[in-house]
Residue frames relative to the residue before (quaternion, step in Angstrom):
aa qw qx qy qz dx dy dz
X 1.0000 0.0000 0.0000 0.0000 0.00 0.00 0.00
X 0.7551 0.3392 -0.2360 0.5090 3.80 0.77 -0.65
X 0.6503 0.3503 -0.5139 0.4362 3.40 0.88 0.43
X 0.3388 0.5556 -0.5708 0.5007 3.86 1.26 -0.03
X 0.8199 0.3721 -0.3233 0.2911 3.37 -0.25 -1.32
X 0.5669 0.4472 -0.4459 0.5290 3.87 0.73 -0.47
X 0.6538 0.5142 -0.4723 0.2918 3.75 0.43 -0.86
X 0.6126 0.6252 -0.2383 0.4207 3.30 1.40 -0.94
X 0.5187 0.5668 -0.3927 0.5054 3.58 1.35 -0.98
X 0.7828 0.4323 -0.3536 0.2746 3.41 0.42 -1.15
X 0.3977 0.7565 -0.2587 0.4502 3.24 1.27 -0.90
X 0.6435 0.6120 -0.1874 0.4197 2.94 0.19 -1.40
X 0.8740 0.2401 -0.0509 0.4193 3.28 0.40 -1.95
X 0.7399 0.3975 -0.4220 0.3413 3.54 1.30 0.28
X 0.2687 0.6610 -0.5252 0.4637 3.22 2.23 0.26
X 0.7075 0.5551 -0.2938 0.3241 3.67 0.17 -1.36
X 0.5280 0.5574 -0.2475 0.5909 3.70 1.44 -1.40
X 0.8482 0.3189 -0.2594 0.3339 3.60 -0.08 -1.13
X 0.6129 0.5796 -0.2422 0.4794 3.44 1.30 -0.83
X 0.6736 0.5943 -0.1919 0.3953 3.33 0.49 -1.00
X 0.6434 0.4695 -0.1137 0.5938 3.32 1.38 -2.01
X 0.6481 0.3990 -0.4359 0.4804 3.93 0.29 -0.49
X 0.6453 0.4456 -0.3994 0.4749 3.81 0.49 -1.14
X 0.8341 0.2018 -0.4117 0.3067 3.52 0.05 0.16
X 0.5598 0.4820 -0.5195 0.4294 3.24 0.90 0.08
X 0.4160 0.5897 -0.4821 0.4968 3.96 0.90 -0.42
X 0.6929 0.5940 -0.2647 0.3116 4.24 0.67 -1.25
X 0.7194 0.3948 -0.0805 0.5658 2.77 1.16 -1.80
X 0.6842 0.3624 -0.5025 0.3846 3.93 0.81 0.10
X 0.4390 0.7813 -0.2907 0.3353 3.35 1.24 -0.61
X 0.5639 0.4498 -0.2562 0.6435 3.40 1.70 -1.54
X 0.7747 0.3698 -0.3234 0.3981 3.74 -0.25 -1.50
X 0.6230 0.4598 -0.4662 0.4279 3.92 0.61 -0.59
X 0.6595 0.4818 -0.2705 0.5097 4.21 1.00 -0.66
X 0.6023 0.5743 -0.2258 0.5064 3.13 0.89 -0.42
X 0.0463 -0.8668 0.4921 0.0651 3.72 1.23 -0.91
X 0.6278 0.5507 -0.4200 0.3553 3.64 0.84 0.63
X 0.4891 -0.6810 0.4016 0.3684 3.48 -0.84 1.03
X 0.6438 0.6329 -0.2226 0.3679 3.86 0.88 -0.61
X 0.6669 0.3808 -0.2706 0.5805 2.91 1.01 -1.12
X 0.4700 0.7141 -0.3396 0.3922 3.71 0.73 -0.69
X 0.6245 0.4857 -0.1972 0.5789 3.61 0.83 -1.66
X 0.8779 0.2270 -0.2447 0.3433 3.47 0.10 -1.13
X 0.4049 0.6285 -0.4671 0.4721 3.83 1.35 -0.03
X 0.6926 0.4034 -0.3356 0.4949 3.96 0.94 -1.54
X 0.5250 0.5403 -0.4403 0.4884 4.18 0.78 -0.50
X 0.6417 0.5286 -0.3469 0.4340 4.07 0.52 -1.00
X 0.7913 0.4988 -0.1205 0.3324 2.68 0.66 -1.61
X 0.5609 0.5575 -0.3042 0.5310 3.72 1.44 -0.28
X 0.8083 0.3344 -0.1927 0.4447 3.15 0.93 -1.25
X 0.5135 0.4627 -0.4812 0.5392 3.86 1.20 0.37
X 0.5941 0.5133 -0.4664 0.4074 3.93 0.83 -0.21
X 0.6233 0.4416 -0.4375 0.4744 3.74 0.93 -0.90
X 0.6120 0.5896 -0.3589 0.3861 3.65 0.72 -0.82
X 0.5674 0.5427 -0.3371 0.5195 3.71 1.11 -1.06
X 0.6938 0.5266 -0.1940 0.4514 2.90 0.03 -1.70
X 0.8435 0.1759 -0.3218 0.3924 4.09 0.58 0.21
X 0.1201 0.8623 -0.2883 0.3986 2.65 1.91 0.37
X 0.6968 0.5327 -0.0387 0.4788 2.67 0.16 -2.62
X 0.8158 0.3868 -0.2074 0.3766 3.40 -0.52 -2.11
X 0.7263 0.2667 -0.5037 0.3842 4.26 0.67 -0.52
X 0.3245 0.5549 -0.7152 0.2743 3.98 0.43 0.66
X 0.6169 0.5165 -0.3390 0.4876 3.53 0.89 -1.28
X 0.5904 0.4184 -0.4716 0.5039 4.31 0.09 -0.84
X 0.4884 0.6936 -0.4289 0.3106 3.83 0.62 -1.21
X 0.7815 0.3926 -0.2935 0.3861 3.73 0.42 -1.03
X 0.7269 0.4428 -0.2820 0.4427 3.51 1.42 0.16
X 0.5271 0.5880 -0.2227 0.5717 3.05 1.90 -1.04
X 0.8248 0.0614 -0.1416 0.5440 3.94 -0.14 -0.79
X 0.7001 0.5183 -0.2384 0.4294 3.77 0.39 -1.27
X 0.2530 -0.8119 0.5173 0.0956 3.92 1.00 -0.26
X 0.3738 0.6723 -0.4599 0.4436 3.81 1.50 0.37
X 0.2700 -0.7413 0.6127 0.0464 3.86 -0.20 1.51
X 0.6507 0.6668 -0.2518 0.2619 2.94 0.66 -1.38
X 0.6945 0.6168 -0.0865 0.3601 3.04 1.01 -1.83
X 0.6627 0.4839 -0.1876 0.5399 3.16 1.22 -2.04
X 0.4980 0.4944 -0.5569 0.4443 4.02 0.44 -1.01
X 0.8282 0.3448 -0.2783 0.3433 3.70 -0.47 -1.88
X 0.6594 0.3305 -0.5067 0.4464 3.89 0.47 -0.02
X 0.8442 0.3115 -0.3855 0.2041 3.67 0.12 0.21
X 0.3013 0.6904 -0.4924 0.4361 3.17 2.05 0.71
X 0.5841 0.5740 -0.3959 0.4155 3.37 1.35 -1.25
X 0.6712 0.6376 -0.1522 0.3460 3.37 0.73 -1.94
X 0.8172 0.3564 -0.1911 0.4108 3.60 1.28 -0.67
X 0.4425 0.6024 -0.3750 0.5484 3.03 2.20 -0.02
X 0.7361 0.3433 -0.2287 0.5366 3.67 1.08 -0.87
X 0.4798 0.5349 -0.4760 0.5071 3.67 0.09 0.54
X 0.0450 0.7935 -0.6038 -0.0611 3.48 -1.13 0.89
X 0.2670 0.5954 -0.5400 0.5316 3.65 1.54 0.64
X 0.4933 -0.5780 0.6332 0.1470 3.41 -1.41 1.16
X 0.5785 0.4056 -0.4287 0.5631 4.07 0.56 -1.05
X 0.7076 0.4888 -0.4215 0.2876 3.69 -0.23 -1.79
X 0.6177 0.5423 -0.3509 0.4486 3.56 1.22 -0.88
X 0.6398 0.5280 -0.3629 0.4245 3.70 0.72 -0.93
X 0.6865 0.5179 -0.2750 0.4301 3.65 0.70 -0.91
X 0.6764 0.4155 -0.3754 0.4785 3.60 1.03 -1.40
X 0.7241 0.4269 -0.3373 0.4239 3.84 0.68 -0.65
X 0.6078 0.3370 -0.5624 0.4480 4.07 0.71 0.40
X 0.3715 0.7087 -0.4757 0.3653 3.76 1.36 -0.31
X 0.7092 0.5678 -0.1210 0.3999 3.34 1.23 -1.58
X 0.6325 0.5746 -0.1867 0.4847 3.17 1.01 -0.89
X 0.6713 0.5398 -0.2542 0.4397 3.48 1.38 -1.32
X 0.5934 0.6344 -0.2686 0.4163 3.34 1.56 -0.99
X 0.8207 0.3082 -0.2889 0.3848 3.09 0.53 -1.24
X 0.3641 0.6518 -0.4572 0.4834 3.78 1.26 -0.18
X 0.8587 0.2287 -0.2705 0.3705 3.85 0.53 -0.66
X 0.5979 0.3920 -0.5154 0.4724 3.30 1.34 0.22
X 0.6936 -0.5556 0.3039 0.3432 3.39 0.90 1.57
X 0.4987 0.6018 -0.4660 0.4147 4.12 1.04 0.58
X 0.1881 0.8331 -0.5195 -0.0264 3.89 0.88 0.38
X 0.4425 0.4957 -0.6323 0.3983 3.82 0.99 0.00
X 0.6482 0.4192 -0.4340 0.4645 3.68 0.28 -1.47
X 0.7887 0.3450 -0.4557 0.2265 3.73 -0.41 -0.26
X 0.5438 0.6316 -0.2974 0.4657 3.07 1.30 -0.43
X 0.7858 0.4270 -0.1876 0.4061 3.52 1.09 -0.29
X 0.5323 0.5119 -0.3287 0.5887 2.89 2.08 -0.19
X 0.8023 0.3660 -0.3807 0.2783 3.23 0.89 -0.47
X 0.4916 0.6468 -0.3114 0.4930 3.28 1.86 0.49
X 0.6511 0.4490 -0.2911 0.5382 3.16 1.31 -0.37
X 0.8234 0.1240 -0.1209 0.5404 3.83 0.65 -1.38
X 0.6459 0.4419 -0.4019 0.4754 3.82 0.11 0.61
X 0.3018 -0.7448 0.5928 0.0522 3.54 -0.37 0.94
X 0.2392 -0.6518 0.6005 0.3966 4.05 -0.37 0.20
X 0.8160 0.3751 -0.3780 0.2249 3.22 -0.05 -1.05
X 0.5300 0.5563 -0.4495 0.4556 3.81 1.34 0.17
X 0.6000 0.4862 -0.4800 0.4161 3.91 0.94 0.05
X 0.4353 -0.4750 0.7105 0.2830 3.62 -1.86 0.40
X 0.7608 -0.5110 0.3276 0.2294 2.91 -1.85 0.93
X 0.6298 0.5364 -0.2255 0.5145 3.37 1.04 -0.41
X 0.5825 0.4038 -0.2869 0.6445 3.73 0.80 -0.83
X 0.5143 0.5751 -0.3767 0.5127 4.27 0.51 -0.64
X 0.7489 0.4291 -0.3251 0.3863 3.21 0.19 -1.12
X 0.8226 0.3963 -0.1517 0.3785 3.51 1.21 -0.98
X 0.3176 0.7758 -0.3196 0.4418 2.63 2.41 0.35
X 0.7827 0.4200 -0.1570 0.4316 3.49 1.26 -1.72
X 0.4822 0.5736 -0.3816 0.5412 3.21 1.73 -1.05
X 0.7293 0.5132 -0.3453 0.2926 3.91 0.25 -0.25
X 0.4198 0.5621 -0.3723 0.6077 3.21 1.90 -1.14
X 0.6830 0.5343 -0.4161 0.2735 3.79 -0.50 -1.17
X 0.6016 0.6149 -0.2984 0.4135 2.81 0.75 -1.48
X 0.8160 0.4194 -0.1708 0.3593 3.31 0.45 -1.37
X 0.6029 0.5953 -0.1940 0.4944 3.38 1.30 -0.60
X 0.8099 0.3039 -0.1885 0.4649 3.01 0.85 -0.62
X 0.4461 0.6343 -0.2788 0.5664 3.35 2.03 0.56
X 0.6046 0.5173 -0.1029 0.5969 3.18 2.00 -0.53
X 0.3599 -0.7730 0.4993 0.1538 3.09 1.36 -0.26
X 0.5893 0.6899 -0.2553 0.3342 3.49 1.37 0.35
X 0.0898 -0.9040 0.4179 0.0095 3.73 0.85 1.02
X 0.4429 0.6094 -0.4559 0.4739 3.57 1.19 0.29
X 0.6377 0.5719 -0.1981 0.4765 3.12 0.83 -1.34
X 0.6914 0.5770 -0.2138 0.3787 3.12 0.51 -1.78
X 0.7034 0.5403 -0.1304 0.4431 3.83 1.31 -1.30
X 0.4952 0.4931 -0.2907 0.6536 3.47 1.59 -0.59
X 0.6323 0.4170 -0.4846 0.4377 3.99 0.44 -0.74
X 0.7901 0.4169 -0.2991 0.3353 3.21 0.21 -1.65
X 0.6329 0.3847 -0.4130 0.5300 3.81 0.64 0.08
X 0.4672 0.5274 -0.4403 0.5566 3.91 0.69 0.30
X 0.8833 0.1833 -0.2512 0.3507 3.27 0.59 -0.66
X 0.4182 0.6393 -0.4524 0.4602 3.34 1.75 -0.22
X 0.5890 0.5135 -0.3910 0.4864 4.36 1.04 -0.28
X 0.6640 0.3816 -0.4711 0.4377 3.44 0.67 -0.91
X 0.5405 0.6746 -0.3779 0.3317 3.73 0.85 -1.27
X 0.6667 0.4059 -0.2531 0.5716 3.92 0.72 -1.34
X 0.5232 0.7370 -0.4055 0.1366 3.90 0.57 -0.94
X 0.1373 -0.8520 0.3963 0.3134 3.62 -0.13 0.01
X 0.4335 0.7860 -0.2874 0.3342 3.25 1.32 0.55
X 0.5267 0.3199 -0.2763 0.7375 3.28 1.92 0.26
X 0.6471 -0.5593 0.4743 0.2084 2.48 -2.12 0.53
X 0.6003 -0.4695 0.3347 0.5543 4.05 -0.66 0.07
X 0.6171 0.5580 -0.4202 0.3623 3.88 -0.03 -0.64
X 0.6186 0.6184 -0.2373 0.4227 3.21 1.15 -1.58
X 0.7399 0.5250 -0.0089 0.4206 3.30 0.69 -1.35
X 0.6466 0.4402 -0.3234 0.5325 3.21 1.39 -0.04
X 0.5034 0.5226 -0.4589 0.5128 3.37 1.75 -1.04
X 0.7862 0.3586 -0.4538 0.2177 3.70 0.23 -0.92
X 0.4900 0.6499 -0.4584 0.3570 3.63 1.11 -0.42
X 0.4271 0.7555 -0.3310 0.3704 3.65 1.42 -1.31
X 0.9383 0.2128 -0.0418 0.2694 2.69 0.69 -1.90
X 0.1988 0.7160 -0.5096 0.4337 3.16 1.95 0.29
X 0.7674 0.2238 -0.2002 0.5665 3.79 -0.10 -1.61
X 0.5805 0.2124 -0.6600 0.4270 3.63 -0.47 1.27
X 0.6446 0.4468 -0.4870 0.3842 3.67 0.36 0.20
X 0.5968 0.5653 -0.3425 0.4549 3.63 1.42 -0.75
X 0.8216 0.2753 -0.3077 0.3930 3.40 1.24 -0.82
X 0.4043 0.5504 -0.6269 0.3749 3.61 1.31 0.26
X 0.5808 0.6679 -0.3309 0.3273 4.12 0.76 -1.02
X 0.5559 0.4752 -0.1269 0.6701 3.60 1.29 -1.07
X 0.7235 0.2193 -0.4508 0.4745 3.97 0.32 -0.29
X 0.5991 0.5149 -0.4270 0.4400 3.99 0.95 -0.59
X 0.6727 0.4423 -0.3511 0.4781 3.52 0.75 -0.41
X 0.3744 -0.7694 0.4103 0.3155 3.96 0.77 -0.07
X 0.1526 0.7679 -0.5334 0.3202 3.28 1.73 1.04
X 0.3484 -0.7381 0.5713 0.0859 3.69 -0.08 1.09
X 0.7764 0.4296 -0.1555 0.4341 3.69 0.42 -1.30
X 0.4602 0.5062 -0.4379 0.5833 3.82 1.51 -0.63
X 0.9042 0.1773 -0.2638 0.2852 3.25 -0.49 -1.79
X 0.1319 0.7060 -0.4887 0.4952 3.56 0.81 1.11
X 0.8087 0.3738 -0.1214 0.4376 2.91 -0.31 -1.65
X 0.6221 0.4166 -0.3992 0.5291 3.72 1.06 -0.70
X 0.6889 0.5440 -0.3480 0.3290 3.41 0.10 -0.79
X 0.4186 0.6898 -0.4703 0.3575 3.57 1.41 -0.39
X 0.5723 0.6628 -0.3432 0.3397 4.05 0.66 -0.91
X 0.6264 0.6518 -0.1994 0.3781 3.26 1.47 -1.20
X 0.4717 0.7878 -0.3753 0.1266 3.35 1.38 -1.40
X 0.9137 0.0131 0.1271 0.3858 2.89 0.38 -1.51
X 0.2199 0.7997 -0.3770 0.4123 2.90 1.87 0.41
X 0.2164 -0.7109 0.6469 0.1713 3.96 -1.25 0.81
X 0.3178 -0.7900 0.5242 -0.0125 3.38 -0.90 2.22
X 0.4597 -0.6806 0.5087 0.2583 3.08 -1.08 0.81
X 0.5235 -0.6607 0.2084 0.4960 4.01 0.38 -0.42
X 0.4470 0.4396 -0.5272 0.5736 3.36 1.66 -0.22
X 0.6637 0.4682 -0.4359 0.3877 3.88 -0.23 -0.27
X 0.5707 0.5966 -0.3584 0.4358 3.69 1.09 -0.77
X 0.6638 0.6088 -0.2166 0.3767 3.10 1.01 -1.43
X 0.7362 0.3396 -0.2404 0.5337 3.48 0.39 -1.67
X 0.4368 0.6599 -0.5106 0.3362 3.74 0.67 -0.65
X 0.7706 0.5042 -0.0982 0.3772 2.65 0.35 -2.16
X 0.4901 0.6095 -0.3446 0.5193 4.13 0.69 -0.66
X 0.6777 0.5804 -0.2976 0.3396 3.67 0.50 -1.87
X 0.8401 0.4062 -0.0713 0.3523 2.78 0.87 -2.37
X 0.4366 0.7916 -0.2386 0.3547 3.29 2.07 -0.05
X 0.6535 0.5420 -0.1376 0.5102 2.80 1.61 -1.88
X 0.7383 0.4589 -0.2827 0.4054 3.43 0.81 -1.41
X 0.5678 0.4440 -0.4120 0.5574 3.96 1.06 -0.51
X 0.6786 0.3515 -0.4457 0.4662 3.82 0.33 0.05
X 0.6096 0.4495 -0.4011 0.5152 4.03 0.34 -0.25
X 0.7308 0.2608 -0.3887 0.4968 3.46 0.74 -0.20
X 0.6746 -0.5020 0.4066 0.3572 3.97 0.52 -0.07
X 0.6791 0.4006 -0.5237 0.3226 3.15 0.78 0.37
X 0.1940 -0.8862 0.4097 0.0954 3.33 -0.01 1.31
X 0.4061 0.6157 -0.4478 0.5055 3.57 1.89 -0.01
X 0.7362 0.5206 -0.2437 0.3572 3.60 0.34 -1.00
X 0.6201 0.5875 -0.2030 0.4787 2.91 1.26 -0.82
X 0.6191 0.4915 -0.3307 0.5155 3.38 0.68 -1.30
X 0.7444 0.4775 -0.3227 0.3373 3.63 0.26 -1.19
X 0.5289 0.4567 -0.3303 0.6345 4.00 1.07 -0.49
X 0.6161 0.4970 -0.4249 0.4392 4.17 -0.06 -0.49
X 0.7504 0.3392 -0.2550 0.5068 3.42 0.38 -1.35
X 0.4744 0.6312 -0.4557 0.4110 4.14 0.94 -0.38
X 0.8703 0.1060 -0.2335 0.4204 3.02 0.56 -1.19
X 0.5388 0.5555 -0.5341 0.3403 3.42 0.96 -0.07
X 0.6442 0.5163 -0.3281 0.4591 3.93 1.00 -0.09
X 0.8274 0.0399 -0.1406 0.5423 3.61 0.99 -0.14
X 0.3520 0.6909 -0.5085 0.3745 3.47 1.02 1.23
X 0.1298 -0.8596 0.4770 0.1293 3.20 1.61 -0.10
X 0.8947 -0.2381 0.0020 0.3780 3.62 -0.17 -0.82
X 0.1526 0.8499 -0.3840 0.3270 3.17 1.45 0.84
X 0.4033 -0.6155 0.5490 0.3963 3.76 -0.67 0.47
X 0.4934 0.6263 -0.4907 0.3514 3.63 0.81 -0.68
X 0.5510 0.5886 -0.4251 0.4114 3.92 0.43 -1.16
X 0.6952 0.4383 -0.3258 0.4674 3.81 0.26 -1.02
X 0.6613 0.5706 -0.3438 0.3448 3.39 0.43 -1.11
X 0.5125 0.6754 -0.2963 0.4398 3.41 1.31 -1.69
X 0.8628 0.4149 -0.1990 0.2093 3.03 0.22 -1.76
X 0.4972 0.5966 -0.2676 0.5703 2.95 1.58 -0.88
X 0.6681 0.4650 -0.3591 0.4566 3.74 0.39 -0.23
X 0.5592 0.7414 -0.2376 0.2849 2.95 1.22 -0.80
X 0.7734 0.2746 -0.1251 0.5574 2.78 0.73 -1.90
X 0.5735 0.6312 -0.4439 0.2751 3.59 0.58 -0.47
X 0.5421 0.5965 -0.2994 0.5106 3.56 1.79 -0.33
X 0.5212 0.6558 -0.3076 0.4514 3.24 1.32 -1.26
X 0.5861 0.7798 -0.0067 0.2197 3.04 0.88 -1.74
X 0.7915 0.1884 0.0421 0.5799 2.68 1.07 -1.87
X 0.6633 0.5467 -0.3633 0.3595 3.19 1.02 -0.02
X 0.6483 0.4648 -0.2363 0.5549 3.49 1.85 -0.16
């Protein structure tokens, strides 16, 4: 029954891709064919390519949507297993399978992602930009493990790519970026209150999506409870245990939860 229903999701989204994309080209020849000019023609068929890539992401973040606002792992995993069975572009495959990887990491399975992405994602087939979300995924997972050995071998992997001269400067800053989210996921496994602070500074003022609200919100949960403020805490637990929906975070919450409960009786 839930793969029928993801098959449908896709559906759905290349009916929407294909429909959508014909109805405007059909628009935009309709203009150049009335129009009867050879110029204007050229540049209607240029519009018209570049409003289809635009469509065409349009469409696909309703689909990011179930991870980005809706927090529904579940969901997002089974539309891009579908999404990677239908794709016959070797990259589109690379992307639909770290998508995959990202999923299962939030329905809180980070061995399985970690092994999918060791098994189906090659590093050296990713661009510098997909890389970046390559390492930002390892963390994730490492530090879901609770494993700071691990976590220390990343962050010096990436402190090389960071020095590398094989990227451009932007590039290199994302990896430096991401050096200090491995330094501060290390500092939250260690219960270094003041480190994972210091990570959490990025958040300030930054505009969250609600899975980001969520895990934020967990971090800043944990760290207001190592320091005693168990009011502050409580109030970020129930946030996310009320709109983590299917996040692994929700358990975690809860389990904080009661352990306060706990201690307070």
């Amino acid at each position: 029954m839930e793969q029928k229903k993801y098959k449908r999701m896709l559906s759905a989204y290349i009916f929407k891709q294909v429909f959508f994309g014909a109805l405007y080209v059909c628009a935009m020849g309709a203009v150049a064919f009335y129009l009867q000019n050879m110029f204007i023609a050229l540049a209607v068929l240029v519009l018209c390519v570049v409003m289809s890539v635009k469509m065409r992401r349009v469409i696909l973040s309703r689909y990011k949507n179930l991870l980005d606002e809706d927090c529904n792992p579940a969901d997002y995993l089974g539309f891009y297993g579908e999404f990677e069975k239908f794709t016959k572009s070797y990259y589109g495959k690379i992307i639909c399978r770290l998508e995959i990887a990202k999923a299962l990491y939030y329905m809180g399975d980070s061995a399985q992602a970690l092994r999918y992405l060791a098994v189906r994602v090659p590093e050296h087939s990713l661009l510098p930009q997909e890389l970046m979300l390559y390492y930002n995924l390892i963390i994730n997972c490492y530090f879901h493990r609770e494993d700071c050995d691990a976590l220390e071998i990343v962050k010096r992997k990436i402190s090389e790519l960071a020095r590398s001269g094989n990227y451009p400067v932007n590039i290199k800053a994302g990896f430096e970026a991401m050096r200090d989210f491995a330094e501060s996921a290390i500092a939250f496994v260690k219960k270094d209150a003041a480190g994972a602070m210091e990570g959490q500074q990025i958040f300030e003022n930054a505009k969250l999506s609600r899975l980001q609200s969520v895990c934020n919100s967990y971090r800043m949960a944990c760290i207001h409870l190592w320091r005693g403020e168990k009011d502050e805490a409580v109030r970020l637990f129930n946030y996310v245990r009320d709109c983590g929906n299917g996040l692994y975070h929700v358990k975690l919450a809860e389990e904080k939860l009661k352990e306060i409960a706990d201690n307070v009786n």
